[in-house]
C-alpha positions as CSV (number, residue, x, y, z in Angstrom):
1,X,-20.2,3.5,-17.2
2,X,-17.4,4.7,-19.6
3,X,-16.6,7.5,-16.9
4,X,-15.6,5.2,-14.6
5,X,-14.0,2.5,-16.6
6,X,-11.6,5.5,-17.6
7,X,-10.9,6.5,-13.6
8,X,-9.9,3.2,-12.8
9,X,-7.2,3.2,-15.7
10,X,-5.6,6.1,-14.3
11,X,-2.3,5.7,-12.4
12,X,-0.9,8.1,-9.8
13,X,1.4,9.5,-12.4
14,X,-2.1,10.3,-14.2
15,X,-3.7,11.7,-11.1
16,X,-0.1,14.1,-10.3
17,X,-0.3,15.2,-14.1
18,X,-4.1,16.0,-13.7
19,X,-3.6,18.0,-9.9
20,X,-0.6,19.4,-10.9
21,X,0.8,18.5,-8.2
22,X,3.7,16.4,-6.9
23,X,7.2,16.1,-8.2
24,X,6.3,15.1,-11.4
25,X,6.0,18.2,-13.0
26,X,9.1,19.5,-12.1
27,X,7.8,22.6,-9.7
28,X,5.8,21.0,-7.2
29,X,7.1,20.3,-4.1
30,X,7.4,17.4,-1.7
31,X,5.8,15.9,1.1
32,X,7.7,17.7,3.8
33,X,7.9,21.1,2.2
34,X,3.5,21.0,1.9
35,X,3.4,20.1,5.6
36,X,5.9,22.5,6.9
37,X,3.4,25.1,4.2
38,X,0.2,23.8,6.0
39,X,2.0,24.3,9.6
40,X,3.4,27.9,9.0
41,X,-0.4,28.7,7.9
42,X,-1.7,27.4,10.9
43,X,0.4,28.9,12.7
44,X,0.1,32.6,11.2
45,X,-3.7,31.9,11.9
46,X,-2.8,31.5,15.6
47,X,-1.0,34.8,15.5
48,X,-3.5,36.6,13.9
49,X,-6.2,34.5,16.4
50,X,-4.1,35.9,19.4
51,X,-3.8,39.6,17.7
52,X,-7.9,39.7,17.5
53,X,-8.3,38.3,21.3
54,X,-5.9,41.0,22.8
55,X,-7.5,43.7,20.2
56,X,-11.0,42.8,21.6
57,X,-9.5,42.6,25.2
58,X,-8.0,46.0,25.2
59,X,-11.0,48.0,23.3
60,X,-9.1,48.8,20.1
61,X,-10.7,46.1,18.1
62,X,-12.5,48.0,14.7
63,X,-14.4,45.4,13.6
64,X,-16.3,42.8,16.0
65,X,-17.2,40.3,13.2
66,X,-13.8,39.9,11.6
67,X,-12.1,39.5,14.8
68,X,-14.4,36.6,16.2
69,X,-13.7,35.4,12.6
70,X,-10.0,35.6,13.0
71,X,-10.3,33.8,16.1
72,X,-13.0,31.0,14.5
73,X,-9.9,30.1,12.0
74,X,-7.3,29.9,14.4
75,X,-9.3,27.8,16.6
76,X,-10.4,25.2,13.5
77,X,-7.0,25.1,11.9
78,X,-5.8,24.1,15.0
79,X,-8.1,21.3,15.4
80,X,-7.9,20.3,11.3
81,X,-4.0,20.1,12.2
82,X,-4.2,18.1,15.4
83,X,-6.5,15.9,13.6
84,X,-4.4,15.3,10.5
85,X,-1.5,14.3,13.2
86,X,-3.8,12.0,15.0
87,X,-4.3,10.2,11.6
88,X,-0.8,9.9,10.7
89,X,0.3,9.0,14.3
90,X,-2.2,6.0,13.9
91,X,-1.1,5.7,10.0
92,X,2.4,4.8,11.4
93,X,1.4,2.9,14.5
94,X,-0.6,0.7,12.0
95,X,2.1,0.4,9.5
96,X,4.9,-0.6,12.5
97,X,2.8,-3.4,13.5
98,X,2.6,-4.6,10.3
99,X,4.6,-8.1,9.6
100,X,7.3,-7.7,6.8
């Protein structure tokens, strides 16, 4: 019971300092710059995705397995990123209709 007394004391400040994350510690980055990170991944998983399909397609693929794998992460990356849009598309529909 302790444990949990001592998680609900903790402020975001705490949480940054803990993660290591955030602007708080001086190096970490923003907002913006972590999802421009996240979409460059996604996209170099795409490119990659696209290199596999067009290796299988032609016959110069050397290794089955990592190719369909290649392809496997492009295809959910894309979907975790359309899904993480869909949330804050309905985040920011929910917090326009909000009355100030």
């Amino acid at each position: 019971m302790n444990d949990i007394s001592s998680i609900k004391s903790l402020s975001t400040t705490d949480l940054f300092k803990a993660k290591g994350a955030g602007p708080l510690n001086g190096s970490g980055t923003d907002f913006a710059q972590e999802l421009k990170n996240a979409l460059g991944n996604v996209n170099e998983m795409q490119v990659e995705g696209e290199r596999s399909m067009s290796d299988i397609a032609t016959g110069s693929v050397k290794d089955l397995h990592q190719a369909a794998i290649a392809i496997d992460k492009a295809e959910i990356s894309m979907k975790l990123m359309l899904e993480v849009r869909n949330k804050a598309l309905n985040a920011y529909k929910e917090i326009t209709r909000t009355q100030m």
